[in-house]
C-alpha positions as CSV (number, residue, x, y, z in Angstrom):
1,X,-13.2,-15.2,-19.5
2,X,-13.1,-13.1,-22.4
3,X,-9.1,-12.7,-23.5
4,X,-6.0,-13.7,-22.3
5,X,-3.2,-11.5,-21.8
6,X,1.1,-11.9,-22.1
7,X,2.5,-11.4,-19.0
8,X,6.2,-9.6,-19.6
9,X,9.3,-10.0,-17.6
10,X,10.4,-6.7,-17.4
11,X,13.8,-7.7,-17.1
12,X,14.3,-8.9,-20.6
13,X,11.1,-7.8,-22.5
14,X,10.4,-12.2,-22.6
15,X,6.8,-13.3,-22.1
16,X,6.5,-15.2,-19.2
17,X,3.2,-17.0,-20.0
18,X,-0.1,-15.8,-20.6
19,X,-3.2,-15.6,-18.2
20,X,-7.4,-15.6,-19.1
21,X,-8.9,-11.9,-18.3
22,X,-12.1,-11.3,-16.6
23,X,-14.6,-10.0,-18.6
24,X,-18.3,-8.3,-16.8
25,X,-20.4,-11.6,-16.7
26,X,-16.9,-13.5,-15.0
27,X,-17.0,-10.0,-12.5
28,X,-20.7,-10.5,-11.6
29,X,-20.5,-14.5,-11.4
30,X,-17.5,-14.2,-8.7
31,X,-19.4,-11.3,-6.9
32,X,-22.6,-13.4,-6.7
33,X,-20.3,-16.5,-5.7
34,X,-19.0,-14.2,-2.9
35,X,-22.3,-13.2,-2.1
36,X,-23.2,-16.4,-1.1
37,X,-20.7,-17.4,0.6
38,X,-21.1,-14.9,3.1
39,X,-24.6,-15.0,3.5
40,X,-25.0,-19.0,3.3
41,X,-22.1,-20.3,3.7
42,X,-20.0,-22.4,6.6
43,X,-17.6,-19.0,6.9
44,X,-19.3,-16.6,9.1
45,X,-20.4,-19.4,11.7
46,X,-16.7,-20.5,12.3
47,X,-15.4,-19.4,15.5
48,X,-12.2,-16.6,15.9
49,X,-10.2,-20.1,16.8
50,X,-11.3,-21.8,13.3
51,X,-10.7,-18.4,11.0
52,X,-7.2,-18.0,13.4
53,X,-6.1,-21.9,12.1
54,X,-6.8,-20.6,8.2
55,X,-4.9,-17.7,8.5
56,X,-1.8,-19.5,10.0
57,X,-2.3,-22.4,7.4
58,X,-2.4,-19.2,4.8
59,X,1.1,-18.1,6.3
60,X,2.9,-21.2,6.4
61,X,1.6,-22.0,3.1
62,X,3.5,-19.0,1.9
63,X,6.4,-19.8,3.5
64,X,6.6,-23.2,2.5
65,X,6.6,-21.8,-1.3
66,X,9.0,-19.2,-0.4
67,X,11.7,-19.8,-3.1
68,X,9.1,-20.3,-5.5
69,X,7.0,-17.4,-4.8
70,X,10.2,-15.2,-4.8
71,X,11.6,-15.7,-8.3
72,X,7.7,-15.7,-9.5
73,X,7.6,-12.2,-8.2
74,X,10.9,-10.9,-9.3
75,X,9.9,-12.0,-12.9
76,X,7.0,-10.9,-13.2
77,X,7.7,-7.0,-11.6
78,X,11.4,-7.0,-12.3
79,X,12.6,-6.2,-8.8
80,X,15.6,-7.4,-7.6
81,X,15.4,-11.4,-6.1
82,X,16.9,-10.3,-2.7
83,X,13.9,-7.8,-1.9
84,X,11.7,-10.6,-2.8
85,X,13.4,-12.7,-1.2
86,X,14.3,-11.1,2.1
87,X,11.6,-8.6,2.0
88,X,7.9,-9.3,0.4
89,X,7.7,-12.8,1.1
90,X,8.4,-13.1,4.5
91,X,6.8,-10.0,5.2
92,X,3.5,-11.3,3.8
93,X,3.3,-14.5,5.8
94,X,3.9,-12.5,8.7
95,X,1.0,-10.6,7.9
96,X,-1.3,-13.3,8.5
97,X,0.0,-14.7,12.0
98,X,-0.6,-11.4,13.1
99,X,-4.2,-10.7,12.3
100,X,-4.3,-14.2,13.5
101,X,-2.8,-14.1,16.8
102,X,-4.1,-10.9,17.8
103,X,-8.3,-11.6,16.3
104,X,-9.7,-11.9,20.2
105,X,-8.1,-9.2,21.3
106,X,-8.8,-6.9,18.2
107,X,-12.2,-8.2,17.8
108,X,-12.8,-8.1,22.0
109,X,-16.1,-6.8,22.5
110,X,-16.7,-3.3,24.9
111,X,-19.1,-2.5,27.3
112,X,-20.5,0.9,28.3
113,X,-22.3,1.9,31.4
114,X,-24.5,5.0,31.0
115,X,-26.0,6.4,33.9
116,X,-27.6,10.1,33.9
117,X,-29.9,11.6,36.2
118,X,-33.2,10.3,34.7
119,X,-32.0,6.8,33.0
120,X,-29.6,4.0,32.9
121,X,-28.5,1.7,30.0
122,X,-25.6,-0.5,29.1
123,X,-24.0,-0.9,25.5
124,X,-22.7,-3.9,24.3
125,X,-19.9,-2.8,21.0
126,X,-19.8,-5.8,18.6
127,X,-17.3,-5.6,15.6
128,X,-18.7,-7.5,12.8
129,X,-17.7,-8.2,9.3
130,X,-19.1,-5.9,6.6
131,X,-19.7,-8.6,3.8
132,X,-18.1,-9.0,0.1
133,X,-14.8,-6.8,0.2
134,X,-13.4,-6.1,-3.4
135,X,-9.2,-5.5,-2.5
136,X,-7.8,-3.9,-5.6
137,X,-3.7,-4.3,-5.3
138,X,-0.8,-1.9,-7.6
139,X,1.7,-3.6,-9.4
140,X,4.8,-2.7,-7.3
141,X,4.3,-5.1,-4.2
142,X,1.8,-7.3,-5.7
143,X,2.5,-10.2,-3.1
144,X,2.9,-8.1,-0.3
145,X,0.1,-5.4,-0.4
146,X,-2.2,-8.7,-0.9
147,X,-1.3,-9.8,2.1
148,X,-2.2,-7.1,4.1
149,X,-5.5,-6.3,2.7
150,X,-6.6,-10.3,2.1
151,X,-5.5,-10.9,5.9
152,X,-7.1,-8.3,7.5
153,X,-10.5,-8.8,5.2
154,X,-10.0,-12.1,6.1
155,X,-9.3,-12.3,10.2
156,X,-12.5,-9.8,10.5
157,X,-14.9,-12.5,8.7
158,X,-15.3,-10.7,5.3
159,X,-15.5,-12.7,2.3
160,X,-13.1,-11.1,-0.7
161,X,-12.6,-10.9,-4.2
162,X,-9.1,-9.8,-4.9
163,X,-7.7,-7.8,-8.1
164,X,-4.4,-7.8,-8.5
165,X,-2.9,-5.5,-11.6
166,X,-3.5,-7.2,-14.8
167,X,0.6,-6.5,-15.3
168,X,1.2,-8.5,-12.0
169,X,-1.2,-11.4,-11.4
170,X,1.1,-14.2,-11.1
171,X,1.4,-13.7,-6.9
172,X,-2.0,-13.5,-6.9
173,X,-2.9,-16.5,-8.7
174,X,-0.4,-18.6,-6.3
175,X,-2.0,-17.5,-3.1
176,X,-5.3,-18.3,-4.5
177,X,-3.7,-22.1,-4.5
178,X,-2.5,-21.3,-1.0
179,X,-5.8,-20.6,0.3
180,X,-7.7,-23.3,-1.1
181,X,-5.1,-26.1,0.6
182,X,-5.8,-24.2,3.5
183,X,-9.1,-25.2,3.2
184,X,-11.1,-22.0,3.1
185,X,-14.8,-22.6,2.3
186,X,-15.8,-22.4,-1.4
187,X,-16.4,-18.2,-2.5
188,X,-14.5,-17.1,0.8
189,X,-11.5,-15.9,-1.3
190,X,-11.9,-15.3,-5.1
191,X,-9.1,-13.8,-7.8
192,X,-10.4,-11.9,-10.6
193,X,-7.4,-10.3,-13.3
194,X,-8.3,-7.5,-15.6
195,X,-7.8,-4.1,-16.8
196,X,-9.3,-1.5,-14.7
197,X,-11.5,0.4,-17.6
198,X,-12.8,-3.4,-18.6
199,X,-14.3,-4.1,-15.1
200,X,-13.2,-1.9,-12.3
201,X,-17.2,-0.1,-12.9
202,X,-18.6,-3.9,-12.9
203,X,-16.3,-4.5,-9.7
204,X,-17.0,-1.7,-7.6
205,X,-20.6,-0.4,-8.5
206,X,-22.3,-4.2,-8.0
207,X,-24.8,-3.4,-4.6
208,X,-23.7,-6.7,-3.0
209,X,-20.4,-5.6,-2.6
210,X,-19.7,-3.6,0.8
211,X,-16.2,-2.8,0.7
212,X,-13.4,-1.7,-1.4
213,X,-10.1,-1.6,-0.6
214,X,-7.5,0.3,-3.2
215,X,-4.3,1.4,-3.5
216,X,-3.4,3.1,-6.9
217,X,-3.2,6.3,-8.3
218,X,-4.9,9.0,-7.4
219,X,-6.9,9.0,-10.8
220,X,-8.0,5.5,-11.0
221,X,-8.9,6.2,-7.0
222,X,-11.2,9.2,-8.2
223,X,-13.4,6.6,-10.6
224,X,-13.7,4.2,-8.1
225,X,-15.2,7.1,-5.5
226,X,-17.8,7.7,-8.2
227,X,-18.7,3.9,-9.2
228,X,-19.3,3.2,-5.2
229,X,-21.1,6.1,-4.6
230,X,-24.2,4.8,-5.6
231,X,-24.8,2.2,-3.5
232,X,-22.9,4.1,-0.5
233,X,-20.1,1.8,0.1
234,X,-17.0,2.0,2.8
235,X,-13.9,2.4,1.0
236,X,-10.4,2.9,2.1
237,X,-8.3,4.6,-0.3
238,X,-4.2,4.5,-0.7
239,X,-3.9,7.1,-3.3
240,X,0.3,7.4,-3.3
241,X,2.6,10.3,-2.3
242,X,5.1,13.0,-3.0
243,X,7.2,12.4,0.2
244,X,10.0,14.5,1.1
245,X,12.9,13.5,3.2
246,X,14.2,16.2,5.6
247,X,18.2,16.0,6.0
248,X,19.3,18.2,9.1
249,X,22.8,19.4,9.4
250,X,23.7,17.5,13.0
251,X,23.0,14.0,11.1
252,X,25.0,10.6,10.2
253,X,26.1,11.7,6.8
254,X,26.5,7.9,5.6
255,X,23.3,7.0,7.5
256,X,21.1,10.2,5.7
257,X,23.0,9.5,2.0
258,X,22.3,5.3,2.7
259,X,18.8,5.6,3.8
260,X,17.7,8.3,1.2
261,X,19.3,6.3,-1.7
262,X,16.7,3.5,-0.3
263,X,13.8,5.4,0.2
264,X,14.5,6.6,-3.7
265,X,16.2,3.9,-5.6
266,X,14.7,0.6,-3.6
267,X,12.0,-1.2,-5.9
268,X,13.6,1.2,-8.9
269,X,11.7,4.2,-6.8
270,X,8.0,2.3,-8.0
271,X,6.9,3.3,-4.3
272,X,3.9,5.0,-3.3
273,X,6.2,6.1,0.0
274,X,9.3,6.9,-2.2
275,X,11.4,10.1,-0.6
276,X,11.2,11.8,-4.2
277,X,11.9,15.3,-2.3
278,X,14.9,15.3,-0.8
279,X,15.4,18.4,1.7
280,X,18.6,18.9,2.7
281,X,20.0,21.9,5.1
282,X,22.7,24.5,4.1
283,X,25.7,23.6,6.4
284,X,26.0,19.7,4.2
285,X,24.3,20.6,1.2
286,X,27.2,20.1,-1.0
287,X,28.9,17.1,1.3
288,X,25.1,15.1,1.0
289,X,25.5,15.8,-3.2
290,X,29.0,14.9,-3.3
291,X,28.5,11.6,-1.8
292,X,24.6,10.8,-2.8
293,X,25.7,11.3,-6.7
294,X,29.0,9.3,-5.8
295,X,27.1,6.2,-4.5
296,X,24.0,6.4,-7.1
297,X,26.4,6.6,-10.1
298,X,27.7,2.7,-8.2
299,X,24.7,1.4,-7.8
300,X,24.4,-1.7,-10.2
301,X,21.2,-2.0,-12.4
302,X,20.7,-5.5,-13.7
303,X,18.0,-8.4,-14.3
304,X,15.9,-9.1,-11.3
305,X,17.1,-12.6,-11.1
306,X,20.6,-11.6,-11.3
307,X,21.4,-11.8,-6.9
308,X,24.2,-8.8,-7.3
309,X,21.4,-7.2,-8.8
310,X,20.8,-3.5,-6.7
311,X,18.4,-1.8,-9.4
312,X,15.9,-3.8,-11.8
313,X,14.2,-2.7,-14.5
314,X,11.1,-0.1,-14.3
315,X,7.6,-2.3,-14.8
316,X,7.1,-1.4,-18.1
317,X,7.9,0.4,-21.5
318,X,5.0,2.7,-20.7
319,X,6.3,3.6,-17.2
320,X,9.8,4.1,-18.4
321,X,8.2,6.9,-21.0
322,X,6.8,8.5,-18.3
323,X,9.4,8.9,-16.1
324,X,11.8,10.3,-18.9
325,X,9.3,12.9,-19.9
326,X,8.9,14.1,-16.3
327,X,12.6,14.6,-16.4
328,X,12.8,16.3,-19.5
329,X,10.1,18.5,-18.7
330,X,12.1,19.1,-15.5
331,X,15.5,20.2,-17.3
332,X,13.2,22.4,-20.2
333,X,11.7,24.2,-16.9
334,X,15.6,24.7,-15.1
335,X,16.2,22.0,-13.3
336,X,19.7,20.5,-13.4
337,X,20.5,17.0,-13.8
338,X,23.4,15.7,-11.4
339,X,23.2,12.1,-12.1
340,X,21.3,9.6,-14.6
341,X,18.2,10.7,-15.9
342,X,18.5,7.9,-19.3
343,X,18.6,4.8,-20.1
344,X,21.4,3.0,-19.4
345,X,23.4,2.2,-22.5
346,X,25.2,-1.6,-21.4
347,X,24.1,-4.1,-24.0
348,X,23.1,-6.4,-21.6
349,X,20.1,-4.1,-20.1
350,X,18.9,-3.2,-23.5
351,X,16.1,-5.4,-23.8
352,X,14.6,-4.6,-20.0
353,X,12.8,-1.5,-19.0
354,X,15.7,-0.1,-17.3
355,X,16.4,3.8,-16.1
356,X,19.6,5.2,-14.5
357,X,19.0,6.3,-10.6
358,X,18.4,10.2,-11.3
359,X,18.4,13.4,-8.8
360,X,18.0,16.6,-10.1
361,X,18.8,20.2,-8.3
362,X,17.5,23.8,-9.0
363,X,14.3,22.7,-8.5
364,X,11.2,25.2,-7.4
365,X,8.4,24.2,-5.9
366,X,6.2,25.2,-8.5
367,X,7.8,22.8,-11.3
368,X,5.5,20.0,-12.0
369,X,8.7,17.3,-10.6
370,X,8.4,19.1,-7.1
371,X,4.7,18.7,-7.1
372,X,3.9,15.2,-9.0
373,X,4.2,12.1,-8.3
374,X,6.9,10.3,-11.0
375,X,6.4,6.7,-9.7
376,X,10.0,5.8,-10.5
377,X,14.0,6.2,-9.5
378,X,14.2,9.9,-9.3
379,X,14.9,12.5,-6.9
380,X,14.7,16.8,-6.7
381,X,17.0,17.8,-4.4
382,X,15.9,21.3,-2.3
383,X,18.4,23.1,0.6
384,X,16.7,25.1,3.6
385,X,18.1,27.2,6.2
386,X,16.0,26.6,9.5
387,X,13.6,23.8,10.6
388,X,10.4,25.4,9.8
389,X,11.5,26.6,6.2
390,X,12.0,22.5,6.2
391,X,8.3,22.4,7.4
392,X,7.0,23.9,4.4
393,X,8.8,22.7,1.4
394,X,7.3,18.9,2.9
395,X,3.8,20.7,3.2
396,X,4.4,22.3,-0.5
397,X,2.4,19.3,-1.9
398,X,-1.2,18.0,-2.3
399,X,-0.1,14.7,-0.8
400,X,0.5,13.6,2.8
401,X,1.6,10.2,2.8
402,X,5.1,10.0,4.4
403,X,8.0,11.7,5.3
404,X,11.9,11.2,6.9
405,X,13.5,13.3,9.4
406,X,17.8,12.3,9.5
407,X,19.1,13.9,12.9
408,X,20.7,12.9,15.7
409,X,18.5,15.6,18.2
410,X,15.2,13.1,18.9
411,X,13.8,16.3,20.2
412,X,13.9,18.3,17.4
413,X,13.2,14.8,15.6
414,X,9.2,14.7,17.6
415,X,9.0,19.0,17.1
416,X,9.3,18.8,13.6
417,X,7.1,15.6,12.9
418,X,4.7,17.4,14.9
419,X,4.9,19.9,11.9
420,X,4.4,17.8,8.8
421,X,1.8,16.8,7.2
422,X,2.2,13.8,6.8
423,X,0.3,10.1,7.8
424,X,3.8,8.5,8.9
425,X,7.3,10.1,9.5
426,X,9.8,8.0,10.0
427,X,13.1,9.5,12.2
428,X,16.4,7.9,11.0
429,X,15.2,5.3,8.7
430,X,13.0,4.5,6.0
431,X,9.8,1.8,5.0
432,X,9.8,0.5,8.2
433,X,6.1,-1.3,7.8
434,X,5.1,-3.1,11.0
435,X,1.7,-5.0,11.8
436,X,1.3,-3.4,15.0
437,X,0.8,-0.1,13.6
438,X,-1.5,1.2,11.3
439,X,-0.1,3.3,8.1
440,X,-1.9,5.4,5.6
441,X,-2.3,9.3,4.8
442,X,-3.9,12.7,4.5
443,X,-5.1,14.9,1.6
444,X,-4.9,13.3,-2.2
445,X,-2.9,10.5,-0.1
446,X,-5.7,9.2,0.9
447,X,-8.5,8.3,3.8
448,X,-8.3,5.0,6.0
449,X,-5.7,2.9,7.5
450,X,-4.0,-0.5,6.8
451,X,-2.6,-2.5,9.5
452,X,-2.5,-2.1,13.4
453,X,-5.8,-2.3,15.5
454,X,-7.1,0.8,13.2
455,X,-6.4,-0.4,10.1
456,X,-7.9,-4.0,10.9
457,X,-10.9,-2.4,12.6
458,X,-11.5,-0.6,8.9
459,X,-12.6,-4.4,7.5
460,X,-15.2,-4.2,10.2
461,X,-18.5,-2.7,10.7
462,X,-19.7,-1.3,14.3
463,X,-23.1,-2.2,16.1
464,X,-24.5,-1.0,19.4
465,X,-26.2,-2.9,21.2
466,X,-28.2,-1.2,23.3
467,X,-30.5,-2.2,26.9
468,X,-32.0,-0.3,28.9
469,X,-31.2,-0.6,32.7
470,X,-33.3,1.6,34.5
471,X,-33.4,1.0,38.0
472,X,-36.9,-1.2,38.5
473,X,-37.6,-1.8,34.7
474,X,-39.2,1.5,34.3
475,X,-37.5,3.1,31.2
476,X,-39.0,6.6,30.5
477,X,-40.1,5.6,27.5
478,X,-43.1,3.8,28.8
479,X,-44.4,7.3,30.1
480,X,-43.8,9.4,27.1
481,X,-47.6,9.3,25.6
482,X,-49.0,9.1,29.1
483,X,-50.0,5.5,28.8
C-alpha cells in the first residue's frame, strides 16, 4: 500500500474514514497470490457440492449483516437507505444461492454423437474455469454488481481479485470479511482499491490473469481493451447506455409517469440502464408532461440515511459538475427546461452533492443530451407520431443497452421490441434484474452477458473432448500415409 484515501459521504460532504490504496507491487503480489491459488491450491479440487456450501455460507453471511451492510452502503454512495435496504442487499445474497443451486445443472456436461458416412466419434463438452478473473465494479451499486460478477466467477471455479471504485470500497471490504468466515481457501477471493490510472494497466495487462470482468464507462472500457490485448484475454464488457423509454398512447398514464420517474430519478438517475430518453406519443404528450413535472417537482431529496428520503445526493462534487454542464449546454443549444436542472437551494442539502430531478423538452436528436450518456437525474423528453418513428428515435444512439415499452397492446408490445436495438426491453416496468436471465447489450453498450445460464457460462472456458468411435477401431486416420 502506497496512500490512503478519505472516503466521503456524499450526503453531507463528512469523511467517513479513510482506506490504504493499492499501489503496482500490492497489484502484482495479489495477482501472483491468485495465481497460486488456482493452480496449487485446495480450490479447484473441491467438488460442485463444496463450492455450492461457500456460496450459500457467502449469502447468508450477507444477510446476517443486512442492517449493517445497508447503512454502510447508503453512506458511502448516498442513495437512499430504503433501496439499500430493500433492494441491493437482498438482491446480492440472492445472487449467490442461485449460482449455487443451479451449478450442476449449469455446469452439466454434453455429449455429441457424430456419425458421417466414413467415421464416427463422440464429444464429451466440459465447462471449466478459466483461472484468475480481475471483476472491476462502478460506484453506483457497489454491493450489488459485486455480487453478481464475484458469484458467478466464483460458482464456475475461478479464483478472483475484485476492484471496487476507489470512491465506494467500503461494500467491498465487508464481503471480503464475509468470504473469509465462509471459509474460502487462502487467494480464492482477493480485494484490491485504487484509482483506475494508478493500476487498472498493472491489473489488467499481468499474463496470469485470464479474465476481466468491467462495468464502467465506455472510456475507461476502451483502456482496458488495449491493456488485455496483449496477452489475448476474455473480457466481458458493461460499457452503460443511453436508453430511451417508449410511452404509447393506449397506456396506464399513472403506471408510464410512475415507472419512467423510476427508471430516471431511482439511484439519483446514477444508472447505466437509466430511461434518459423519454419518447412519448402525440395523443398524451401534454397529459404525460403535466403530470411527470407535477410528481418530479414532489419528489423529496434528502440525506441517504434519512428513511423519507426519495432522492440522495449525486456521488460526488465532480459528478454534480458534470451533470449541470450537460444541462446548460443543453438549454445554450434550445432545449427547454420544464423542471429542476440546479441545485437545490434548502439549507439542509447544502453540504451534499445534491441536483433537482430535471427533464428537458425541444430536444433534437443531434444535441449532445440526446446522444450522451449524463450519468445522473435527468431526462429529454421527445413526442412521435407512429410506432416505427418510435423505433428510430431509440435507435438514434451509439448505445444499446435497454429500453421500455408502456402499453396495454402486448402485441404491439413484442412487434416493437422486435425493433429496438436494444440488449433488454422491458414492457410495463422498469430494472427488473432476475438471475435466471442473462442481461447485457449491443454496440458501445457493450459485449457479454451477466447472469442467467449465458452470463454464468461467460466465467467459463469450453473444451472438447474428443474420441473417436469408428466402428471396429479403425479411424481413417491410421490409413492416411498408407502405413
Amino acid at each position: 500500500m502506497s496512500k490512503a484515501q478519505k472516503i466521503i459521504n456524499p450526503s453531507n460532504g463528512e469523511v467517513i474514514c479513510e482506506v490504504g490504496l493499492a499501489d503496482e507491487k500490492f497489484v502484482r503480489d495479489t495477482i501472483e497470490v491468485s495465481r497460486d491459488a488456482f493452480d496449487n491450491g485446495p480450490w479447484k479440487n473441491f467438488s460442485l457440492e463444496e463450492r455450492k456450501g461457500f456460496l450459500i455460507k457467502i449469502g447468508q453471511g450477507i444477510l446476517e449483516n443486512a442492517k449493517e451492510l445497508a447503512q454502510l452502503e447508503t453512506l458511502n454512495t448516498g442513495k437512499p437507505i430504503k433501496e439499500s435496504t430493500f433492494m441491493d442487499i437482498p438482491s446480492s445474497a440472492q445472487t449467490f444461492e442461485h449460482f449455487a443451486n443451479h451449478l450442476n445443472e449449469y455446469l452439466q456436461e454434453e455429449t455429441v454423437d457424430i456419425k458421417t458416412q466414413i467415421a464416427a466419434a463422440q464429444a464429451k463438452l466440459l465447462r471449466e474455469p478459466l483461472g484468475v478473473a480481475v471483476l472491476i465494479v462502478p460506484w453506483n451499486y457497489p454491493l450489488l454488481i459485486a455480487s453478481w460478477k464475484v458469484a458467478q466467477a466464483l460458482a464456475a471455479g475461478n479464483t478472483v481479485i475484485l476492484k471496487p471504485s476507489s470512491l465506494t470500497p467500503l461494500s467491498a471490504l465487508e464481503l471480503a470479511k464475509i468470504t473469509e468466515k465462509a471459509g474460502l481457501p487462502k487467494g480464492v477471493f482477493n480485494v484490491v482499491i485504487g484509482s483506475g490510472p494508478d493500476i487498472g494497466k498493472a491489473l489488467c495487462s499481468d499474463e496470469c490473469v485470464e479474465l476481466i470482468s468491467f462495468t464502467g464507462s465506455n472510456s475507461v472500457g476502451k483502456e482496458i481493451v488495449s491493456y488485455a490485448a496483449k496477452h489475448s484475454k476474455k473480457l466481458l464488457m458493461e460499457l452503460g447506455g443511453k436508453s430511451a423509454s417508449i410511452v404509447l398512447k393506449d397506456t396506464d398514464i399513472d403506471l408510464a409517469v410512475n415507472g419512467s420517474l423510476c427508471s430516471i430519478f431511482l439511484n439519483q438517475g446514477q444508472m447505466c440502464t437509466a430511461m434518459s430518453r423519454i419518447l412519448v406519443e402525440d395523443d398524451i404528450y401534454d397529459k404525460f408532461i403535466d403530470t411527470f413535472v407535477a410528481r418530479a417537482k414532489s419528489i423529496k431529496l434528502g440525506p441517504g440515511m434519512d428513511p423519507e428520503t426519495q432522492m440522495g445526493p449525486l456521488i460526488s462534487e465532480a459528478q454534480r459538475k458534470k451533470v449541470r454542464e450537460h444541462v446548460s449546454l443543453a438549454q445554450q443549444v434550445g432545449a427547454r427546461l420544464l423542471c429542476g436542472g440546479k441545485i437545490p437551494e434548502s439549507p439542509a442539502l447544502k453540504k451534499g452533492f445534491f441536483f433537482e430531478p430535471t427533464l428537458l423538452a425541444d430536444v433534437h436528436p443531434r444535441m449532445s443530451i440526446f446522444k450522451e450518456e449524463v450519468f445522473g437525474p435527468v431526462a429529454c423528453i421527445n413526442r412521435f407520431s407512429n410506432i416505427e418513428e418510435a423505433a428510430s428515435l431509440a435507435n438514434a444512439s451509439n448505445y444499446g443497452l435497454a429500453a421500455c415499452i408502456w402499453t396495454k397492446d402486448m402485441s404491439l408490445a413484442q412487434e416493437l421490441g422486435r425493433k429496438i436495438n436494444a440488449g433488454t426491453i422491458w414492457v410495463n416496468t422498469y430494472g427488473m434484474f432476475f438471475n435466471e436471465v442473462p442481461y447485457g447489450g449491443f454496440q458501445q453498450s457493450g459485449f457479454g452477458k451477466e447472469l442467467g445460464r449465458e452470463g454464468f457460462l461467460e466465467y467459463t472456458r469450453l473444451k472438447n473432448i474428443l474420441t473417436d468411435k469408428t466402428e471396429n477401431s479403425q479411424p481413417i486416420v491410421r490409413y492416411w500415409y498408407g502405413f
